[in-house]
Kinemage of the C-alpha trace (Angstrom):
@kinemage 1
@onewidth
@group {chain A} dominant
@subgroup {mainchain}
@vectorlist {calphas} color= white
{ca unk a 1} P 45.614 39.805 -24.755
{ca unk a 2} L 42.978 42.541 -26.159
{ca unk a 3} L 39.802 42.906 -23.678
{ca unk a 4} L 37.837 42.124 -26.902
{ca unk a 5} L 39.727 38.167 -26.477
{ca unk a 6} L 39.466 38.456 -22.974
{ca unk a 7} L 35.669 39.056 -23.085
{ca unk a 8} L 35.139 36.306 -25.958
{ca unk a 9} L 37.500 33.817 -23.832
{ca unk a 10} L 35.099 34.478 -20.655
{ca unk a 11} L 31.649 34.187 -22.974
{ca unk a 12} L 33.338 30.418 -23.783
{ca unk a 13} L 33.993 29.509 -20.621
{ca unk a 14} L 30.692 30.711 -19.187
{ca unk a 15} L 29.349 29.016 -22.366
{ca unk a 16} L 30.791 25.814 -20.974
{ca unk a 17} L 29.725 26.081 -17.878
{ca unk a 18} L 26.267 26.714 -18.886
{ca unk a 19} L 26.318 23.657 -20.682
{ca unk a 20} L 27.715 20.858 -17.601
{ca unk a 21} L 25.155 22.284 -15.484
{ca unk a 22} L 22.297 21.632 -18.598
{ca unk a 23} L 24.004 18.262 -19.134
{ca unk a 24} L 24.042 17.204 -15.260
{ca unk a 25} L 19.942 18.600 -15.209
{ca unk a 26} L 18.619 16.318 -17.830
{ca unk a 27} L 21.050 13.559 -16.370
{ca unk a 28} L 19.402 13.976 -12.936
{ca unk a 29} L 15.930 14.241 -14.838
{ca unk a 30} L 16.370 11.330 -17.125
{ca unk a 31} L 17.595 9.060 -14.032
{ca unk a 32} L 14.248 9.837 -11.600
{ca unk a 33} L 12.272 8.969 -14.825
{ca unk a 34} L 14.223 5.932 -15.075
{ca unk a 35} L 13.972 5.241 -11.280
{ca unk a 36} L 10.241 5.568 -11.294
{ca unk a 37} L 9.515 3.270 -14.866
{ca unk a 38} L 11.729 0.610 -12.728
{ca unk a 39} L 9.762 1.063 -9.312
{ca unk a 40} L 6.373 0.758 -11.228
{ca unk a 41} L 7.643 -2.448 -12.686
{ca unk a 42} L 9.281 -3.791 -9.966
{ca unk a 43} L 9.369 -7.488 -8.554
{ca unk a 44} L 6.085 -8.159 -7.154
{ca unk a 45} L 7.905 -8.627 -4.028
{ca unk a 46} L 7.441 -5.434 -2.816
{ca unk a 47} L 3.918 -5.195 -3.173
{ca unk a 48} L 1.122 -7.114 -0.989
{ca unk a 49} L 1.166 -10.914 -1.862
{ca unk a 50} L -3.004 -10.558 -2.382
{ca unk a 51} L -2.231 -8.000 -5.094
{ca unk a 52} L 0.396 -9.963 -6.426
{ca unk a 53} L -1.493 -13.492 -6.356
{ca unk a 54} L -4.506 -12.180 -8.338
{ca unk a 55} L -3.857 -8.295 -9.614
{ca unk a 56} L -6.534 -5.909 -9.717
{ca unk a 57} L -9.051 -7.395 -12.073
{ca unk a 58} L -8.379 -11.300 -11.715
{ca unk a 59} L -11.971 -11.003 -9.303
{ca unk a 60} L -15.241 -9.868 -9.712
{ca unk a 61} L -16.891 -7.225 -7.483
{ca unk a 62} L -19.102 -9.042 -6.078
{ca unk a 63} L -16.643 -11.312 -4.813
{ca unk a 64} L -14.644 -8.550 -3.539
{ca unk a 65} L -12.712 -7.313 -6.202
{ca unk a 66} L -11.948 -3.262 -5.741
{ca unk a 67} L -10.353 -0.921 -9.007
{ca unk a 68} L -7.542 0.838 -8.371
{ca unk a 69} L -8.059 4.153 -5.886
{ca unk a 70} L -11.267 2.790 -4.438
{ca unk a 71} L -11.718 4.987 -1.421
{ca unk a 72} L -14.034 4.120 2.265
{ca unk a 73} L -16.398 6.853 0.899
{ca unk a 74} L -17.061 4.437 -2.088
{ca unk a 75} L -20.378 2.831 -2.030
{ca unk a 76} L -21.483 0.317 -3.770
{ca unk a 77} L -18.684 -1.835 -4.116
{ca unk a 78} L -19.315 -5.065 -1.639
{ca unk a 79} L -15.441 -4.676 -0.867
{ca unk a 80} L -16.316 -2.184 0.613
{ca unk a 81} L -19.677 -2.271 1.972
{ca unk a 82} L -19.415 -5.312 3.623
{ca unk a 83} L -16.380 -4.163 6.044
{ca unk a 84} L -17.902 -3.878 9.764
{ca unk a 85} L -19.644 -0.643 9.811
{ca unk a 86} L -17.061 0.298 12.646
{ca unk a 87} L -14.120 -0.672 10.964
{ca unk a 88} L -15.489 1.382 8.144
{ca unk a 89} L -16.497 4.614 10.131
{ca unk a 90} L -12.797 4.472 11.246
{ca unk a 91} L -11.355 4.110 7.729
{ca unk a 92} L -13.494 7.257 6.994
{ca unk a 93} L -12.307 8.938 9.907
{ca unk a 94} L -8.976 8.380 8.823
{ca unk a 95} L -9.018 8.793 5.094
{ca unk a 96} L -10.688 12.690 6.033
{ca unk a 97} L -7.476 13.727 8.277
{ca unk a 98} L -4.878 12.275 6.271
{ca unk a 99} L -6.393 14.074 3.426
{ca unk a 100} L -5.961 17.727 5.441
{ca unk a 101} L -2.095 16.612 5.457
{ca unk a 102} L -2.204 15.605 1.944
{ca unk a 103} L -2.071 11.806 2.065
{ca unk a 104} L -4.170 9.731 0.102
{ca unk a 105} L -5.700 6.401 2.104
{ca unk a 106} L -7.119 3.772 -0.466
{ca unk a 107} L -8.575 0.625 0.041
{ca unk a 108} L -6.611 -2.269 -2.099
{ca unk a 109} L -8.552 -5.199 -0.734
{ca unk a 110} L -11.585 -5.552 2.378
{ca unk a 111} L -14.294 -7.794 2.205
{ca unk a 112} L -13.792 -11.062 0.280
{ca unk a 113} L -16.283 -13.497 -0.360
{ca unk a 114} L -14.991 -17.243 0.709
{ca unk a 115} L -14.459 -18.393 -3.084
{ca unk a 116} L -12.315 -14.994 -3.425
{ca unk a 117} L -9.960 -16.151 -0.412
{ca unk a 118} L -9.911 -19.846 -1.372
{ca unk a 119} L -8.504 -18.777 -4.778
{ca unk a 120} L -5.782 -16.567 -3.059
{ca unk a 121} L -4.681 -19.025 -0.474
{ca unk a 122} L -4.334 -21.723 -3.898
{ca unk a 123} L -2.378 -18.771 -5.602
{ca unk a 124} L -0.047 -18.257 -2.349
{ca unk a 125} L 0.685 -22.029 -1.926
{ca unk a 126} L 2.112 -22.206 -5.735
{ca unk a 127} L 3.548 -18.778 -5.497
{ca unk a 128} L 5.322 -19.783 -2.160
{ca unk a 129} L 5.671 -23.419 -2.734
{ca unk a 130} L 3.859 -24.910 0.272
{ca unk a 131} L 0.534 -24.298 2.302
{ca unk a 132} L 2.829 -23.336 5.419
{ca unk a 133} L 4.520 -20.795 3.690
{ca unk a 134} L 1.281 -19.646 2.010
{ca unk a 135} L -0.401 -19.376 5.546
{ca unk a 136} L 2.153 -16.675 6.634
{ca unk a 137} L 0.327 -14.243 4.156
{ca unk a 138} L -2.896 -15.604 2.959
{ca unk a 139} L -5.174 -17.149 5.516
{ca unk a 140} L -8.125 -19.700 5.092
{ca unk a 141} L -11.393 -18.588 4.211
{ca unk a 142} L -12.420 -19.947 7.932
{ca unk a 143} L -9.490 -17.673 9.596
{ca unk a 144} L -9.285 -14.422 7.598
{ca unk a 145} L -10.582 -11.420 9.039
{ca unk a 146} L -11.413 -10.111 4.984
{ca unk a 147} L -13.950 -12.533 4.974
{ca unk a 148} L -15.785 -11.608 8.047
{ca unk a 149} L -15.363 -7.684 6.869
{ca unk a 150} L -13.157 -7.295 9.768
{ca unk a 151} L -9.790 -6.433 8.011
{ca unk a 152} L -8.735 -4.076 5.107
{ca unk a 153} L -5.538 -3.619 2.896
{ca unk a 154} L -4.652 0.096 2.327
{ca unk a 155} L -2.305 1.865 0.389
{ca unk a 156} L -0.209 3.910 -1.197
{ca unk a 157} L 3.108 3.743 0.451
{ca unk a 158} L 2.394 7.183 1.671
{ca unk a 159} L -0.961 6.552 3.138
{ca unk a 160} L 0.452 2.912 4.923
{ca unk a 161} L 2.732 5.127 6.653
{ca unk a 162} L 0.692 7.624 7.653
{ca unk a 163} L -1.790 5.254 9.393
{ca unk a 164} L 1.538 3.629 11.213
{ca unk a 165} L 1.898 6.918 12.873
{ca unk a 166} L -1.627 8.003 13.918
{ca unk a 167} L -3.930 5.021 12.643
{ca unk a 168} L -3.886 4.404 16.615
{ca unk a 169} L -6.198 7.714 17.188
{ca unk a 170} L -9.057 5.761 14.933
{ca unk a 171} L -8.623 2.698 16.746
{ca unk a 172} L -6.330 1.266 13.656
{ca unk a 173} L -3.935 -1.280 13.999
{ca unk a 174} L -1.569 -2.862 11.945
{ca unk a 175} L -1.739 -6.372 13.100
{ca unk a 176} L 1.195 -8.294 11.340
{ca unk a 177} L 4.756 -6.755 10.959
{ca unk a 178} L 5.137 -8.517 7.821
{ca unk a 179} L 2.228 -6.723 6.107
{ca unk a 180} L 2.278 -2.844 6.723
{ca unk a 181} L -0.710 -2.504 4.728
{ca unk a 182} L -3.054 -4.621 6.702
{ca unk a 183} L -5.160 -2.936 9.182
{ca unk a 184} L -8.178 -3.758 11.994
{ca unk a 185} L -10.034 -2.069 13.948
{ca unk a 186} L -8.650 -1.954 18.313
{ca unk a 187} L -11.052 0.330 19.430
{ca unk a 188} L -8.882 0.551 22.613
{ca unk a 189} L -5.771 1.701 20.752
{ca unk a 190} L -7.543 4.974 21.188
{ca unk a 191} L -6.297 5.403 24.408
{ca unk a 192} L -3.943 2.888 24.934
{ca unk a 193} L -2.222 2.305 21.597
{ca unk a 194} L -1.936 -0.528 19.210
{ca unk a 195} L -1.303 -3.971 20.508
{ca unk a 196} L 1.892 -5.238 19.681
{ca unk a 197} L 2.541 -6.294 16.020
{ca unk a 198} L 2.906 -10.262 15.569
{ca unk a 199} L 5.294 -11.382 13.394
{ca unk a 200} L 2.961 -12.896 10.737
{ca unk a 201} L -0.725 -14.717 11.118
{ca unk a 202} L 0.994 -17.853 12.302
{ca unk a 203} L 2.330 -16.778 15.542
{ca unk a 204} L 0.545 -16.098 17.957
{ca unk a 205} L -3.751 -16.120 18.191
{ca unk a 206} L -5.712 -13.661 15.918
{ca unk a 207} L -7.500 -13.343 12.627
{ca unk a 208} L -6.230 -13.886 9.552
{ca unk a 209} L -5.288 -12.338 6.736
């Protein structure tokens, strides 16, 4: 064989090469674009039930309702403005370090008028298929710590779990281990960490949800 067909033979393999490697890049590409279309439409299952009971517009503002990336620096939503001014200093507190370590903190749901929660507990009972079902995830206007101002539903993912690790230091709490994004202020987590997580709102004493 002449060097000239050796060289040529080389260039062809190379050429394949080249082209498996271009072929497995767009694969990996295409399938995390893929991945992400299904995440963004996935069951509402993995979301909060509030979210999934009523979505982001199905309320007013004044009766609660929050847009999509509503912050605790937001004013002039009554979601917002009507959380306890403590619970809301920490949520500021909060939202200002995890932004130094790049983590967003938004506020998905606070302060809910009584007709708001009514609504949601109705929507939970069909979704779930009784009222003591429902009441694992969507508390009574009478019980639920929204209504009083006294509990808030964050997210992203990212920012959930970044209040799981040092909500404590703002006196944060997640409250029920079924529902990572539902905080309240413990003032005395600051120094002696979060009180154990109850299973849902139905066991044990507490506010609702």
């Amino acid at each position: 064989m002449s060097r000239t067909t050796s060289s040529a033979s080389l260039s062809r393999t190379a050429l394949r090469m080249l082209a498996v490697v271009l072929v497995g890049a767009v694969a990996t590409v295409l399938g995390i674009a893929i991945h992400q279309s299904a995440t963004s439409t996935a069951s509402p299952s993995t979301g909060s039930p509030t979210d999934i009971a009523l979505g982001p517009d199905a309320t007013s503002v004044e009766q609660g309702g929050l847009p999509e990336g509503v912050t605790a620096f937001d004013e002039g939503y009554p979601g917002v403005d009507r959380l306890e001014p403590d619970l809301l200093s920490a949520l500021q507190e909060a939202t200002t370090a995890a932004a130094v370590d790049g983590v967003d903190i938004v506020i998905n749901s606070g302060w809910r008028s009584r007709e708001h929660q009514e609504q949601l507990m109705r929507d939970a009972i069909v979704k779930y298929g009784s009222a003591e079902e429902a009441a694992r995830w969507v508390a009574t206007p009478d019980t639920s710590a929204h209504v009083t101002g006294a509990g808030v539903d964050v997210g992203p993912f990212e920012g959930t779990l970044w209040l799981s690790e040092f909500g404590a230091r703002y006196g944060l709490c997640q409250i029920y281990g079924n529902e990572p994004w539902h905080y309240e202020l413990r003032p005395e987590a600051i120094d002696q960490g979060c009180p154990e997580m109850r299973a849902d709102a139905t066991h044990g004493p507490g506010d609702g949800h």
